[in-house]
C-alpha positions in Angstrom: 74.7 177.5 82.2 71.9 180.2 81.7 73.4 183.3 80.0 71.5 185.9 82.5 72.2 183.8 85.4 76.2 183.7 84.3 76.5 187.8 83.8 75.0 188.4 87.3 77.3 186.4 88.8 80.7 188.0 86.8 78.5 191.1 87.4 79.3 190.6 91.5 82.8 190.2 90.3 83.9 192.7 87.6 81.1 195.2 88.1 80.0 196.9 84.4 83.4 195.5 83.1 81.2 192.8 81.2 80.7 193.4 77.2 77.4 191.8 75.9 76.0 193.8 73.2 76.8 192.3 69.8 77.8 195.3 68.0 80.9 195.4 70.2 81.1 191.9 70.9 82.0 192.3 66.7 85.3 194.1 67.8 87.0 191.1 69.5 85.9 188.3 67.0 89.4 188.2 65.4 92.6 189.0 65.8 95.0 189.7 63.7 94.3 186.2 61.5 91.4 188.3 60.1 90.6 185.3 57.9 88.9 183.9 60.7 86.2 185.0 63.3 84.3 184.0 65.7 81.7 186.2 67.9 82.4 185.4 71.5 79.7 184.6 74.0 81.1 186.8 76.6 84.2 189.4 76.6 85.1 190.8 80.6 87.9 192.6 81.3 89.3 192.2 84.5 90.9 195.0 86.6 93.1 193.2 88.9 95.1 189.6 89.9 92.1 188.9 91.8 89.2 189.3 89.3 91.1 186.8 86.9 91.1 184.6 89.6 87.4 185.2 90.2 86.4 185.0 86.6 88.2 181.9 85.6 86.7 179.8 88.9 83.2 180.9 88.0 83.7 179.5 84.5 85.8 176.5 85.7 83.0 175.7 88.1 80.1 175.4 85.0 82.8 174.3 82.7 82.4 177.6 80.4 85.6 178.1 78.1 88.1 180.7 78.6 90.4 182.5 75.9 92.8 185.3 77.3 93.3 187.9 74.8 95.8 190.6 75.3 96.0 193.3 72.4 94.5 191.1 69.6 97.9 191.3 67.6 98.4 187.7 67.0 98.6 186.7 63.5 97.7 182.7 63.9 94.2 183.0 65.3 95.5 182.1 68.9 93.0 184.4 70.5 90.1 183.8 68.7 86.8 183.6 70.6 84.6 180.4 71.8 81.1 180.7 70.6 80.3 179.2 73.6 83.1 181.1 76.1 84.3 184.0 78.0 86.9 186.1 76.2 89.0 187.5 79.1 90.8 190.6 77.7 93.8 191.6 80.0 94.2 195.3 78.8 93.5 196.9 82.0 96.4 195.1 83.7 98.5 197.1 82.0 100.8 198.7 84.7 104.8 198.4 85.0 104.9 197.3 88.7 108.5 197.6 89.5 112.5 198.2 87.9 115.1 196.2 89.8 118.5 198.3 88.5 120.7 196.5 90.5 119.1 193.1 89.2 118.3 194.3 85.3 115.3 193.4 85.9 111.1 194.8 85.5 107.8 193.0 86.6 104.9 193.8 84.9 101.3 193.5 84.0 100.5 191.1 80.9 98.6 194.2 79.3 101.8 196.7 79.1 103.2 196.9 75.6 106.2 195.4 74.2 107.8 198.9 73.3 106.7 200.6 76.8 109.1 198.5 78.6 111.8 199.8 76.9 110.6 203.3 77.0 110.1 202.9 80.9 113.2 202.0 81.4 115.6 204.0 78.8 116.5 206.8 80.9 118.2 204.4 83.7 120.4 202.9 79.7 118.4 200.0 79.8 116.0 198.1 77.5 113.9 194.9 77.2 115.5 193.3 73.6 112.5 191.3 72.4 111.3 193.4 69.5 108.3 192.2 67.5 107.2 194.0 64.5 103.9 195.0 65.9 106.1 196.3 69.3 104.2 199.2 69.4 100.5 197.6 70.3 101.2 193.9 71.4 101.8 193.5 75.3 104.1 191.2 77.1 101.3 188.3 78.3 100.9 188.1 74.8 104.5 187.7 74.2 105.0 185.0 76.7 101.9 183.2 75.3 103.4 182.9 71.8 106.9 183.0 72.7 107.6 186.0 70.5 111.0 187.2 68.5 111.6 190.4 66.7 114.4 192.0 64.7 117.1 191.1 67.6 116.2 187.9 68.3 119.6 186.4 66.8 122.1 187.6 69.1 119.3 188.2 71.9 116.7 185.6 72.2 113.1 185.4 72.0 111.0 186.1 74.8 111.6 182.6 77.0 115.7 183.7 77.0 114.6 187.1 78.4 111.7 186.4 81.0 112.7 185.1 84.6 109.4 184.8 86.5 105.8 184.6 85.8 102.4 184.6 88.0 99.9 182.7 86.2 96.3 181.5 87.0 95.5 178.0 86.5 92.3 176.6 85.0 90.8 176.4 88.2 91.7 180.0 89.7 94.6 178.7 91.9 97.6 181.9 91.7 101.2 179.8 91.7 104.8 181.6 90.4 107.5 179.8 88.4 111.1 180.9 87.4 113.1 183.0 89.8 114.0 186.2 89.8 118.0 184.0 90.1 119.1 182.2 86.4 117.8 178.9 87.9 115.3 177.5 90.1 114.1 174.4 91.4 112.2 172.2 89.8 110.9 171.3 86.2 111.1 173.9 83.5 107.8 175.3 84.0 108.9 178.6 83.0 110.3 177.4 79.7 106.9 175.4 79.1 105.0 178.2 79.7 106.6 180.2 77.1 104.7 179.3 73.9 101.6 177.6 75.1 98.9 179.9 73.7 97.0 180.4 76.5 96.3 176.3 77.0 98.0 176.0 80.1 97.4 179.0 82.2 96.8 182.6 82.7 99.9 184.8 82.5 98.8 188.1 85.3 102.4 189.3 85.8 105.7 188.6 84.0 109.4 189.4 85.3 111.8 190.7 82.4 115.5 190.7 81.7 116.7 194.1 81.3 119.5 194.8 79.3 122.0 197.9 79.2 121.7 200.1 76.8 125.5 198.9 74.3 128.1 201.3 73.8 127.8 201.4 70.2 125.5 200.3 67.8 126.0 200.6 63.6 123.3 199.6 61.3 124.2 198.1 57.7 122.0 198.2 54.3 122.9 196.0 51.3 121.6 195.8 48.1 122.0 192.6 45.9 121.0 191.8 43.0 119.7 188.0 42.9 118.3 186.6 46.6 120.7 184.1 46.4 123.5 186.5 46.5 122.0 187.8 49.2 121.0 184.2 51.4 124.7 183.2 50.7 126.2 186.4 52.6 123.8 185.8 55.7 125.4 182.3 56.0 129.0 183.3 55.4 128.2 186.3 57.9 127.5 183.6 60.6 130.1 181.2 59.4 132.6 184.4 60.0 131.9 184.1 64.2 130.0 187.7 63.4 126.5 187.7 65.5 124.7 190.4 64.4 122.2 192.4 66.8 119.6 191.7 63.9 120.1 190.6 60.1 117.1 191.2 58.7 116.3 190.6 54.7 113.3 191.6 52.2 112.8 190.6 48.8 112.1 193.3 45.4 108.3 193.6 46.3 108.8 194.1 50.0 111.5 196.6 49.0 109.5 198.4 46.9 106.1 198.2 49.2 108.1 199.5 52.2 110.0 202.4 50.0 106.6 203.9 48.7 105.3 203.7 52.1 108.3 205.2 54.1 110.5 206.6 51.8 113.4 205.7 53.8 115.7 205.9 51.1 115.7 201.6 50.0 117.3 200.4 46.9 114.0 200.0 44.8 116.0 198.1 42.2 117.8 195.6 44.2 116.5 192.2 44.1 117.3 191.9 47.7 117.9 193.4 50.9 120.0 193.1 53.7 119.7 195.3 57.2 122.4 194.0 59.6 122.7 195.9 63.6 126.1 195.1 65.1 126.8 196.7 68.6 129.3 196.3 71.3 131.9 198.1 72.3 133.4 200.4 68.9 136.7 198.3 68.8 134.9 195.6 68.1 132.4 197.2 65.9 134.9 198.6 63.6 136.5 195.0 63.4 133.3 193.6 62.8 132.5 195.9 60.6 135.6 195.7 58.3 134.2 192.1 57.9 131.1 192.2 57.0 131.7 194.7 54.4 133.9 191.9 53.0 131.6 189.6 53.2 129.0 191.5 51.4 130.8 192.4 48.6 132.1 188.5 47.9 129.1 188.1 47.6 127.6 190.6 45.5 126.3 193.7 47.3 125.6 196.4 44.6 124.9 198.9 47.5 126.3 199.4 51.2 125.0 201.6 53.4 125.9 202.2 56.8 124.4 204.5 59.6 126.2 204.3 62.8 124.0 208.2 64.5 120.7 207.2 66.1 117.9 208.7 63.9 119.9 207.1 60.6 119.6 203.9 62.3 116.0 204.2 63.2 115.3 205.3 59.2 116.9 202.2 58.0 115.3 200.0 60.6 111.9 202.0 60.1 111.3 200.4 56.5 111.5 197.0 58.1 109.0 197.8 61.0 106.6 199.5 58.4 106.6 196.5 56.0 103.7 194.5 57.0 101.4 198.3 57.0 103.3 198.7 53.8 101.8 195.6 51.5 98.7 196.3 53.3 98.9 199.4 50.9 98.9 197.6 47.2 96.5 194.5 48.1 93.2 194.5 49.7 94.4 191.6 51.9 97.4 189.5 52.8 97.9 186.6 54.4 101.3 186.8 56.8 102.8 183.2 56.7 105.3 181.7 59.5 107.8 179.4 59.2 111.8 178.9 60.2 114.1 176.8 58.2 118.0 176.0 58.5 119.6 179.2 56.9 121.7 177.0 54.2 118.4 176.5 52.3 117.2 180.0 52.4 117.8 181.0 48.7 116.1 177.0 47.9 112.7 177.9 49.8 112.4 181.2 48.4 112.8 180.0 44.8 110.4 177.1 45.6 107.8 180.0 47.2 108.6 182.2 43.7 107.0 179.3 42.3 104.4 178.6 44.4 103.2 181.9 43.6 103.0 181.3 40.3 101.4 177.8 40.7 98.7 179.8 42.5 98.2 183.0 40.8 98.9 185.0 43.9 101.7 187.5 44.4 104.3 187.1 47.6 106.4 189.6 49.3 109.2 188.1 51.5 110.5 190.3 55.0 111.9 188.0 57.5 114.4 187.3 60.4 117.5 186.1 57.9 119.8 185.5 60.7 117.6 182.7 62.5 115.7 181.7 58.9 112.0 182.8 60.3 110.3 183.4 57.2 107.5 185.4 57.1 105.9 185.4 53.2 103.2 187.8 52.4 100.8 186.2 50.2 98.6 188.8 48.3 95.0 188.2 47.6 91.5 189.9 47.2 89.1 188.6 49.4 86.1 189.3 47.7 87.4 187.7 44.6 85.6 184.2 44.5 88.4 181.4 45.9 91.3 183.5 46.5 90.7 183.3 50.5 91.0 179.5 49.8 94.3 179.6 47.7 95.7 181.9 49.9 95.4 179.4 52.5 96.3 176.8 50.3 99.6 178.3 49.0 100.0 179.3 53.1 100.0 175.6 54.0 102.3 174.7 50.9 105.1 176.8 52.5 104.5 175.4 55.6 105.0 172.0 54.4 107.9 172.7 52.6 109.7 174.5 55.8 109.3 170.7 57.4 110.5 169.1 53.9 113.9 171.3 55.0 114.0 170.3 58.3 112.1 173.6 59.7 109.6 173.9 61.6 105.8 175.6 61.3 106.5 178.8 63.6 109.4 181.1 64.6 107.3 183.4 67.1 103.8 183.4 65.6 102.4 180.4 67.3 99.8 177.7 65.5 96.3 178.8 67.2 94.1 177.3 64.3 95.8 178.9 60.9 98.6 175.7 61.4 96.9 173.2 63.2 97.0 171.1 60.7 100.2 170.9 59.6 101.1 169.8 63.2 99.7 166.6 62.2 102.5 166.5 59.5 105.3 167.6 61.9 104.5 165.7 65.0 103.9 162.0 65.4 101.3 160.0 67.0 103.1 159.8 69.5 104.7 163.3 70.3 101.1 164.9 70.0 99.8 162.2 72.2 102.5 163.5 74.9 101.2 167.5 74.1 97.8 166.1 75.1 99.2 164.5 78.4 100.7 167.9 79.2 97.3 169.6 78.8 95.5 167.5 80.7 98.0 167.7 83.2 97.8 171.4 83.6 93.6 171.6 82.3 91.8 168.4 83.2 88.6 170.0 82.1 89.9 171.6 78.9 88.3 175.0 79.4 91.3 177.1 78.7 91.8 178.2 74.7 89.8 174.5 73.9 90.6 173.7 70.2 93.6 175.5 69.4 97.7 174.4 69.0 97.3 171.0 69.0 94.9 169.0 66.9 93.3 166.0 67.5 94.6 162.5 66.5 90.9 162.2 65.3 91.8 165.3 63.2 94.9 164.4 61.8 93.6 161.4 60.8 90.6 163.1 58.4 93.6 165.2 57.3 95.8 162.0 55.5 98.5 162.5 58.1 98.8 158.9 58.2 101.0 159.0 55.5 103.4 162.3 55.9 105.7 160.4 58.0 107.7 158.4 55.8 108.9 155.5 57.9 107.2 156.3 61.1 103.8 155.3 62.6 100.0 155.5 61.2 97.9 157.8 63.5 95.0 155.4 64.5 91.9 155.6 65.7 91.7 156.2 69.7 88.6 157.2 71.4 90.5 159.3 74.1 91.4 162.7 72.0 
């Protein structure tokens, strides 16, 4: 399709809303896998449910590629650009539509941000529990597309257990609904399927929320320990106990340190480890709950408790944990934010294993992750300008993503693959589990215009990568013609 030819027909759809000048072309070639770029052909941003609809049958028409972006805060390169391809930027749909009270429920535009739900809503004593790090910039299309967590997504659930309806656009500009505004409907699973798909399927243009009320009581707990595995052992006796915690978050010594220089929040700088644990309910059952997990912490080896039940002492405990990723952005020119989940009982095992990794590559690692659920997100340091350190980042990346699997993990909690892990599907997945994601696809995107080249690799690819032989006892990938 002619370039010219293509802008004066989005031009009829979108008006001026069309970005083709290369220097700002530049500021949607990454996300925020920085790593990797890509300048787009083509970045329009869309004003309404309509335009989408518009844009995406033009480009399904002349089979151009399409890649939604939202706020650009994904860390797996899930929103990268096709050189070849629209980049269809949804941040001008970014209005809350509607609060059902009596239903605990919102419906929103894909560009409204994570944290402005909750804001929107917090003087009716509700809020939307899905709290990602970067909370304050990503929006909830986003959200969907990765299926993001956060700090409460132990006791809460990540975004699929709080989202009851979506509006999406399908590759061919068709508007359809799934989920219900009722716990159930009809039907396959769409909604669940939905969740987590990176943009392959379908165009998120409105999403329905689960509200929550605000609880009666909420006490935030800080422990210091001095080995990790003191402090890996307590999150699984804190589970094994019956207690849920709202969060139970934990950071190693150069995460503590990082986040205490930045913040200044008051962290145990010499503590090897770090626990932050939210209970909430009603304050009977906090102060039960409470009496036990200070037990449980000191069995097994707290050198500090602190606890902060008053609401701007919870939000300084909490803020070192939100601030970490800005705050090891502070001592290295780059880092490279790694995601995996493994089974908690072999938490203090992986982190030894990436201790040594880091050595093995000559690369420092900061650990802040989701202890509760075992989402591990490792920060590995490096200088990009340094001569391979890019490349052993990457290298040690894919290490600790193989060694989540070895565990019985998996190669994302809430980050999605996009193209940092796409090849490390080909060691989780078998010949004949991807071939079923590639049925799926083409069920939903014969043409394969929508995100093309991201989540799930080819079988052609995973056979250049060796795959053939990560699967101890199970099946070669061979050589097919159709992916």
């Amino acid at each position: 399709m002619d370039k010219l030819n293509f802008i004066s027909r989005l031009s009829k759809i979108c008006g001026a809303n069309i970005i083709t000048d290369k220097p700002l072309l530049k500021v949607y070639e990454t996300d925020g896998l920085t790593a990797k770029k890509q300048l787009p052909w083509l970045v329009v941003l869309p004003a309404s449910i309509e335009e989408v609809q518009q844009i995406v049958r033009l480009c399904h028409r002349f089979d151009v590629p399409v890649v939604a972006r939202g706020a650009g805060t994904g860390l797996s390169g899930g929103a990268m650009p096709h050189a070849e391809g629209v980049l269809l930027v949804l941040a001008k749909l970014n209005r809350v539509l509607s609060v059902d009270v009596d239903n605990l429920s919102a419906t929103l535009e894909p560009g409204v941000t994570n944290l402005a739900i909750s804001e929107a809503v917090k003087s009716l004593g509700l809020y939307y529990a899905p709290d990602p790090s970067s909370q304050i910039a990503c929006s909830i299309g986003g959200n969907v597309a990765e299926n993001s967590g956060g700090v409460h997504c132990l006791k809460y659930g990540l975004t699929v257990h709080n989202v009851r309806k979506l509006k999406v656009v399908s590759p061919a500009g068709d508007l359809y609904e799934v989920g219900s505004e009722a716990f159930d409907s009809a039907g396959y699973d769409l909604l669940a399927l939905l969740h987590g798909s990176e943009g392959m399927l379908g165009i998120v243009v409105e999403v329905t929320v689960k509200l929550l009320p605000m609880p009666e009581s909420i006490c935030v707990i800080m422990a210091g320990f001095a080995s990790v595995a003191g402090a890996a052992a307590a999150v699984t006796d804190i589970i094994a106990a019956g207690i849920l915690p709202a969060g139970l978050e934990m950071m190693d010594r150069p995460a503590i340190q990082a986040a205490e220089a930045f913040v200044k929040v008051g962290y145990p700088t010499g503590a090897e480890a770090l626990l932050l644990c939210e209970l909430d309910g009603i304050e009977a059952e906090l102060e039960s709950q409470l009496h036990s997990l200070t037990r449980i912490l000191q069995e097994n080896g707290a050198t500090s408790i602190a606890t902060a039940h008053e609401s701007e002492d919870r939000e300084r405990l909490w803020l070192g944990r939100k601030a970490a990723f800005p705050a090891i952005g502070r001592i290295a020119p780059d880092y490279y934010c790694m995601d995996g989940t493994i089974p908690r009982r072999h938490l203090s095992r992986v982190l030894d294993r990436i201790s040594s990794l880091s050595e093995e590559f000559s690369l420092p690692v900061a650990n802040v992750f989701h202890a509760g659920d075992g989402n591990l997100h490792p920060l590995i340091l490096y200088d990009a300008n340094k001569a391979d350190e890019l490349q052993r980042a990457e290298e040690f990346g894919a290490r600790i993503l193989e060694l989540c699997i070895e565990v019985g993990g998996t190669i994302t909690g809430e980050h999605g693959v996009g193209i940092e892990k796409i090849d490390q599907m080909c060691i989780q997945f078998t010949t004949a589990e991807l071939s079923i994601f590639h049925g799926i696809k083409a069920a939903f995107d014969e043409k394969s215009i929508l995100n093309p080249g991201k989540a799930v690799p080819t079988l052609h690819r995973c056979a250049e990568f060796g795959a053939m032989h990560v699967h101890a006892g199970k099946e070669k990938f061979p050589e097919l013609d159709r992916f």
